[in-house]
DSSP file (Angstrom, degrees, kcal/mol; ACC not computed):
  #  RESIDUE AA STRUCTURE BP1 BP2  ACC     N-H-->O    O-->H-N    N-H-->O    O-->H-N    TCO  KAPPA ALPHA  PHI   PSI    X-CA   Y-CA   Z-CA
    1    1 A X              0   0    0      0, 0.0    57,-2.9     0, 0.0     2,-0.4   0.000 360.0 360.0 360.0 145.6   -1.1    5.7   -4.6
    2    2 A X  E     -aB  31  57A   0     28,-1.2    30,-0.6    55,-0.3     2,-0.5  -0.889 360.0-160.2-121.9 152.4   -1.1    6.0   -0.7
    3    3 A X  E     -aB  32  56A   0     53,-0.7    53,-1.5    -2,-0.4     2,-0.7  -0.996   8.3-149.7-122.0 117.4   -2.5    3.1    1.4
    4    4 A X  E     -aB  33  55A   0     28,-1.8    30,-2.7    -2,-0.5     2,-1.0  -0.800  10.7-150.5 -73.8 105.5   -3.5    4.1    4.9
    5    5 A X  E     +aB  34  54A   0     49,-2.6    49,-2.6    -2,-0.7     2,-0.2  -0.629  24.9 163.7-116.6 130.8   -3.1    1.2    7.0
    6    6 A X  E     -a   35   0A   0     -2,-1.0    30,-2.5    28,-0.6     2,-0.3  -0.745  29.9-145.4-131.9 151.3   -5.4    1.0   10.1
    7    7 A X    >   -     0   0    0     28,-0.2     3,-2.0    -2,-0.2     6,-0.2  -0.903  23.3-133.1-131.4 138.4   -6.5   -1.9   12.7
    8    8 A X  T 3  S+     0   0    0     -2,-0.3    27,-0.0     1,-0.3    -2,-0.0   0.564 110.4  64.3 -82.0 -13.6  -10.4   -1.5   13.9
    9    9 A X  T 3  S+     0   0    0      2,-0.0     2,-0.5     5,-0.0    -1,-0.3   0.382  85.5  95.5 -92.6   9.0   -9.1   -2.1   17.4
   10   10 A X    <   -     0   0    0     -3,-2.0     3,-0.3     1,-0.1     4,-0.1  -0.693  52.1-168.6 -90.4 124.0   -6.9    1.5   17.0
   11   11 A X  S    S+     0   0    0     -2,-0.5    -1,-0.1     1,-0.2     4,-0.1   0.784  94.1  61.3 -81.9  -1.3   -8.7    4.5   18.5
   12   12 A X  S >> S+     0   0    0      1,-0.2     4,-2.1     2,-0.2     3,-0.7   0.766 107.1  43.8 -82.0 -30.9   -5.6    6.6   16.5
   13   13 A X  T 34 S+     0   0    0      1,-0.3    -1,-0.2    -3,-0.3    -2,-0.1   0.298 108.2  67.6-101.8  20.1   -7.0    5.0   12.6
   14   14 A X  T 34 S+     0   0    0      3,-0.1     4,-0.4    -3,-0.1    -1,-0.3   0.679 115.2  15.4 -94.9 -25.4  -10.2    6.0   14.2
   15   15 A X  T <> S+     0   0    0     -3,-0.7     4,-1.1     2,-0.1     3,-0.2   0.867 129.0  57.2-107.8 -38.5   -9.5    9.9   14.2
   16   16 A X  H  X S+     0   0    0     -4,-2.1     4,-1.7     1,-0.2     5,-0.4   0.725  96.8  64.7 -51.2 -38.5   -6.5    9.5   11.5
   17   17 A X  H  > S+     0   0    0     -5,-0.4     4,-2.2     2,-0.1    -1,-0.2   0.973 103.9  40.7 -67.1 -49.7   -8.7    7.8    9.1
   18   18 A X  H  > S+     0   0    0     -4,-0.4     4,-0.8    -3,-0.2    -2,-0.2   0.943 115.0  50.0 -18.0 -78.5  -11.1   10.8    8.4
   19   19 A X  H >X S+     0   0    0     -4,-1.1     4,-3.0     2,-0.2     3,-1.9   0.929 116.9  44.4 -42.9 -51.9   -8.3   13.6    8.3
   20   20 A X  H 3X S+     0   0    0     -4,-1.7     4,-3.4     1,-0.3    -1,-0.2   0.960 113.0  51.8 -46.2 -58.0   -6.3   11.3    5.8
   21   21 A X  H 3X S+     0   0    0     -4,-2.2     4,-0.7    -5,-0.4    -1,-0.3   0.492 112.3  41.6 -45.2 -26.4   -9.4   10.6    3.9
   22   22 A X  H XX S+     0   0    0     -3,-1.9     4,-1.4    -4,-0.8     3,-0.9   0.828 112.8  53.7-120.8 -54.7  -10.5   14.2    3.4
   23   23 A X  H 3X S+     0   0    0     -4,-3.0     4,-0.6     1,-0.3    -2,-0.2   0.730 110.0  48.2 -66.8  -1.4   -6.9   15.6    2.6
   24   24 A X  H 3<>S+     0   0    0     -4,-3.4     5,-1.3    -5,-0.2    -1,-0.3   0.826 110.4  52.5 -85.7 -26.3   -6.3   13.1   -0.1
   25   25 A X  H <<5S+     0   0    0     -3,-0.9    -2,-0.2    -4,-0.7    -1,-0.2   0.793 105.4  46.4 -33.0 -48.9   -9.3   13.8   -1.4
   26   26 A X  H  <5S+     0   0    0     -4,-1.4     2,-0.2     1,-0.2    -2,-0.1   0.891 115.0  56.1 -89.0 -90.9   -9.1   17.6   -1.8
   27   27 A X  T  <5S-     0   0    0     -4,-0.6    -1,-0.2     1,-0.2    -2,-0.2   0.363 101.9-136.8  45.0 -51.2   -5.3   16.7   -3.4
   28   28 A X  T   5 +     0   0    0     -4,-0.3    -1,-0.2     1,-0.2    -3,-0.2   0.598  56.9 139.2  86.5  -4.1   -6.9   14.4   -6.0
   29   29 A X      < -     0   0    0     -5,-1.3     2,-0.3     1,-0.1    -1,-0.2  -0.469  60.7-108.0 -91.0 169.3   -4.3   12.0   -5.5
   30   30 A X        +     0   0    0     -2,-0.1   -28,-1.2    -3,-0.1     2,-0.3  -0.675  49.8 157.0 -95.1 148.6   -5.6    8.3   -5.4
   31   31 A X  E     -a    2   0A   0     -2,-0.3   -28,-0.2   -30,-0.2     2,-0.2  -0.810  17.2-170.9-146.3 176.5   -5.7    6.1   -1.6
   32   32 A X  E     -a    3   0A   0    -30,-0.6   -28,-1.8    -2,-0.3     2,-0.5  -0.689  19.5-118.4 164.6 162.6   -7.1    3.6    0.1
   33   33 A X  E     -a    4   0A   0    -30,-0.3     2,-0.5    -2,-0.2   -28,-0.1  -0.801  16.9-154.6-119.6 129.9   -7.3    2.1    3.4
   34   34 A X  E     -a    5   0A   0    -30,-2.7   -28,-0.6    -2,-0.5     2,-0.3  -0.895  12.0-138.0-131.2 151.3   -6.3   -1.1    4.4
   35   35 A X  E     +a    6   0A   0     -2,-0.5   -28,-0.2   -30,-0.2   -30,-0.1  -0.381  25.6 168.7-102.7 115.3   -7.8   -3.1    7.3
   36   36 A X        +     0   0    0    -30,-2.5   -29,-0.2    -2,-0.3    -1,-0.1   0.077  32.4 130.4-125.8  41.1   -4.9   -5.0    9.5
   37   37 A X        +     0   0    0    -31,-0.3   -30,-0.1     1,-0.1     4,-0.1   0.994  53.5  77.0 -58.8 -78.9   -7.2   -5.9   12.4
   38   38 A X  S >  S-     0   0    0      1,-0.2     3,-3.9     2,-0.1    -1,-0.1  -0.049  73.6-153.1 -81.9 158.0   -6.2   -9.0   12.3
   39   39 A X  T 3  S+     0   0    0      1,-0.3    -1,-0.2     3,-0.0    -2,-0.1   0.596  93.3  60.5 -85.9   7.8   -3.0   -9.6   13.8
   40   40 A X  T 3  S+     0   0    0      4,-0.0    -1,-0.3     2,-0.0     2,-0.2   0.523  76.4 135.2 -92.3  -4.9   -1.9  -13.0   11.6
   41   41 A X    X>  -     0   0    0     -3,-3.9     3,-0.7     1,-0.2     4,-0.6  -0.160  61.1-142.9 -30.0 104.4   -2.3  -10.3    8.3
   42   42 A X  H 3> S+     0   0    0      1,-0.2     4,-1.6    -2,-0.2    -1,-0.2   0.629  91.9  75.1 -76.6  -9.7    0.9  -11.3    6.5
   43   43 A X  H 3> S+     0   0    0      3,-0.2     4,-2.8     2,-0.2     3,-0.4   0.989  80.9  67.0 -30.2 -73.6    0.9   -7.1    5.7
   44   44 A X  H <4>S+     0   0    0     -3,-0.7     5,-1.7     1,-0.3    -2,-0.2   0.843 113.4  25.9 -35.6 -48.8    1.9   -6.4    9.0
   45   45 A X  H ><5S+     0   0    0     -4,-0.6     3,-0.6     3,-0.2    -1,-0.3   0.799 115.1  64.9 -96.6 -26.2    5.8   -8.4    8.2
   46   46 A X  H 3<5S+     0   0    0     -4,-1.6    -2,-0.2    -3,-0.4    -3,-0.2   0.950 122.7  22.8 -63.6 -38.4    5.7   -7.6    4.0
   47   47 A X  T 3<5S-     0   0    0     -4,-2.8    -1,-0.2    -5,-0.1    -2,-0.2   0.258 102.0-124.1-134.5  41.8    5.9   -3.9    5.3
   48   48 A X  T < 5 -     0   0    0     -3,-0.6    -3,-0.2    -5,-0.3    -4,-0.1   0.671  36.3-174.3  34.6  53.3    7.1   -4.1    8.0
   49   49 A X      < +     0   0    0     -5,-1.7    -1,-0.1    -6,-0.3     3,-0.1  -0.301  12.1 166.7 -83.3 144.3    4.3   -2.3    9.8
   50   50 A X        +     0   0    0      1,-0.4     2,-0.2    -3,-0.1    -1,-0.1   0.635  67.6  29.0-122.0 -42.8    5.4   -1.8   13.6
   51   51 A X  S    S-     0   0    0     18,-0.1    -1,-0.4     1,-0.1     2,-0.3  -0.553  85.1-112.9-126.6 154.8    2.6    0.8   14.6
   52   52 A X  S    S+     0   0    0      1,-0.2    17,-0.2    -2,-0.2   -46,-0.2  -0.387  91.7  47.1-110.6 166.3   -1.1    1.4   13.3
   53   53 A X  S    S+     0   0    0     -2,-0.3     2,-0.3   -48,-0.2    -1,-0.2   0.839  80.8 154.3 -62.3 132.5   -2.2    3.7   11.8
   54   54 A X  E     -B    5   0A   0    -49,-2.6   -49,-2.6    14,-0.1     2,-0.5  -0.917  34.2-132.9-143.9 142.7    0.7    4.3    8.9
   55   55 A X  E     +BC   4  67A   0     12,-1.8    12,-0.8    -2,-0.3     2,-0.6  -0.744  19.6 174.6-117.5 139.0    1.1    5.6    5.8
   56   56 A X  E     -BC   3  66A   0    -53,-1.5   -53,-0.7    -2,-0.5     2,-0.6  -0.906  12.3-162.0-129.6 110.7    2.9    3.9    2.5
   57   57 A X  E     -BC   2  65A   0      8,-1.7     7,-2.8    -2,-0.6     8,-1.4  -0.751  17.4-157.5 -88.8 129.5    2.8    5.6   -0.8
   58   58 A X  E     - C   0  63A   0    -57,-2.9     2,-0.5    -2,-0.6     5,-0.2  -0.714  11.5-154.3-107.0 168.2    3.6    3.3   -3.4
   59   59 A X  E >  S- C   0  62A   0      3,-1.4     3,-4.9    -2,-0.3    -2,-0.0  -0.962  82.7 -19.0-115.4 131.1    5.0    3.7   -7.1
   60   60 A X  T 3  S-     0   0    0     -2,-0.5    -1,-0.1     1,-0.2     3,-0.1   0.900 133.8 -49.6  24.3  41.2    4.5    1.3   -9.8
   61   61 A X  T 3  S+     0   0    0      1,-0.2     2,-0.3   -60,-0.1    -1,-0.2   0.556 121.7  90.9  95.5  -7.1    3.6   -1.1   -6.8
   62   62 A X  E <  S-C   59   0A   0     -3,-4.9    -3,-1.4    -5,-0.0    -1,-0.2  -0.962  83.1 -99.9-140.7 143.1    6.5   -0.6   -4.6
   63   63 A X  E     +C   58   0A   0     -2,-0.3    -5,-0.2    -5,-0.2     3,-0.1  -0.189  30.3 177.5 -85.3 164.7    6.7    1.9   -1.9
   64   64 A X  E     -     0   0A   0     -7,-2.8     2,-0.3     1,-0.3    -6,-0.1   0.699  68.7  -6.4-105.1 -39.6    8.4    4.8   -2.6
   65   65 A X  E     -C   57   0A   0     -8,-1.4    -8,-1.7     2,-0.0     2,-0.4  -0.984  55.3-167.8-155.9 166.8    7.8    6.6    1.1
   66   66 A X  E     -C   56   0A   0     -2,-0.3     2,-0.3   -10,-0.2   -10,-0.2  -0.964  16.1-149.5-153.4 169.7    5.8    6.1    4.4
   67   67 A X  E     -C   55   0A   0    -12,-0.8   -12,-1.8    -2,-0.4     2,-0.1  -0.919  26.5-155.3-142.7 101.1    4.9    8.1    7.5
   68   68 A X        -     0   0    0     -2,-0.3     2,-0.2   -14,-0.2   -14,-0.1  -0.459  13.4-114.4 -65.0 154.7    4.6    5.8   10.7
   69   69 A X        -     0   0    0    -17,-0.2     6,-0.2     6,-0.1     2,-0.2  -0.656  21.7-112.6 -74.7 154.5    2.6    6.4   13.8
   70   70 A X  B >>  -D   74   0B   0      4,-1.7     4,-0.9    -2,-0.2     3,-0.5  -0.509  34.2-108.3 -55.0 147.6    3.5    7.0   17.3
   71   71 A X  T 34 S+     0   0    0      1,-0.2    -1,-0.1     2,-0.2   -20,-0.0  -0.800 103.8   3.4 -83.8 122.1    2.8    4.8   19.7
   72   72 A X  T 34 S+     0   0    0     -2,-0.4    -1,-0.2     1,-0.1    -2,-0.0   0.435 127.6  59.8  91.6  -4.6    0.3    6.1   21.6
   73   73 A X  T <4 S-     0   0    0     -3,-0.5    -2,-0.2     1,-0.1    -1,-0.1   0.389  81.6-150.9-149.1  -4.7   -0.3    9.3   19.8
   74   74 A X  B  <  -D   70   0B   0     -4,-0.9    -4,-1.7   -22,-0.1     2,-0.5  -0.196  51.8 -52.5  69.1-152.8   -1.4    7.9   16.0
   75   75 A X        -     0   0    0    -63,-0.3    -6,-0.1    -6,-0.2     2,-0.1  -0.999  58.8-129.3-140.6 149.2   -0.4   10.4   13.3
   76   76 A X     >  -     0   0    0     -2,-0.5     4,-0.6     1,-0.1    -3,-0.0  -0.304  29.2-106.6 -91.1-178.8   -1.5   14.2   13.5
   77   77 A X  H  > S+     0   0    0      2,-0.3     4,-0.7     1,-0.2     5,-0.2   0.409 122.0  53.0-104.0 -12.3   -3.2   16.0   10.8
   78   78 A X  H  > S+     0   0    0      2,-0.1     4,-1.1     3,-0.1     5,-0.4   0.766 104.1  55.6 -91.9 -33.4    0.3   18.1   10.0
   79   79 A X  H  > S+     0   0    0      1,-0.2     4,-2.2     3,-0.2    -2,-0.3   0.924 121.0  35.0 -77.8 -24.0    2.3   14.5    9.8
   80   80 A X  H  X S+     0   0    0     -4,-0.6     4,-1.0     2,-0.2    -1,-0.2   0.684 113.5  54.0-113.4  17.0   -0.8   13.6    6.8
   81   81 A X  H  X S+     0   0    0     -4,-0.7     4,-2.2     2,-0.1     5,-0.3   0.685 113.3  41.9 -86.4 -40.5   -1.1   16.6    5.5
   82   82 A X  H >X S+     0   0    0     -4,-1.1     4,-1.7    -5,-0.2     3,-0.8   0.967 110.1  59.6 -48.9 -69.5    2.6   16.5    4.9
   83   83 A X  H >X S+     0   0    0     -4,-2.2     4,-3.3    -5,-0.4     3,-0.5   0.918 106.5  45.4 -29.4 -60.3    2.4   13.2    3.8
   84   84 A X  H 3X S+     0   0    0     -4,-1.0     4,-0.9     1,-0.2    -1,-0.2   0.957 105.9  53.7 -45.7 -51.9    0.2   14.1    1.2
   85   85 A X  H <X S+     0   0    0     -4,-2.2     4,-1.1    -3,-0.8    -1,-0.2   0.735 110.4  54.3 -80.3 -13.3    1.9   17.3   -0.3
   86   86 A X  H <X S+     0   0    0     -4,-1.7     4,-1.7    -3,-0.5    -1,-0.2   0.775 102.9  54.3 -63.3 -45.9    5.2   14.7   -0.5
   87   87 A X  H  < S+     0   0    0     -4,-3.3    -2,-0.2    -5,-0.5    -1,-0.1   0.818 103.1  59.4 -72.0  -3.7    2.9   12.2   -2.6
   88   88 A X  H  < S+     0   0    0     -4,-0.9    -1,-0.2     1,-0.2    -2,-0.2   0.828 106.8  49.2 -86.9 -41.4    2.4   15.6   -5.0
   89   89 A X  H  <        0   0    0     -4,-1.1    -2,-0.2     1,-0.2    -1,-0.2   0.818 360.0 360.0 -77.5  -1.4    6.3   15.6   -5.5
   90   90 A X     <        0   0    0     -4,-1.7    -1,-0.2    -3,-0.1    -2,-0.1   0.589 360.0 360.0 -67.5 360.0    6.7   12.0   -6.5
């Protein structure tokens, strides 16, 4: 499963959430997106989240790989369409 995790105050999980959303869909692989707007979310330090939006595929419950964002630049639609075709080789 890949988790996308985005804060409501990012204008990057604002254009990154879509793109994610539609190539994991067409993929078939299972996601979801989780909200770390606020900033006392005890997420942020369990996974060591630095940057918004970023993505952490996990395996039996523990992750296996991630793709951070830039600061300032979010993640492009070749860093989650990569991401994605990596969660097809796990």
């Amino acid at each position: 499963m890949a988790v996308l995790f985005v804060a409501s105050w990012c204008p990057f999980c604002t254009r990154s959430s879509p793109a994610f959303q539609a190539a994991a869909e067409k993929s078939g692989i299972a996601w979801a997106t989780m909200d770390l707007s606020d900033d006392d979310n005890p997420l942020w330090d369990t996974f060591s989240i630095e940057v918004v939006p970023t993505i952490i595929v996990f395996r039996d419950g523990k992750p296996e790989f991630r793709r951070d964002g830039f600061f300032g630049r979010g993640l492009s639609e070749t860093a989650i369409d990569e991401t994605v075709a990596q969660m097809k080789l796990l």
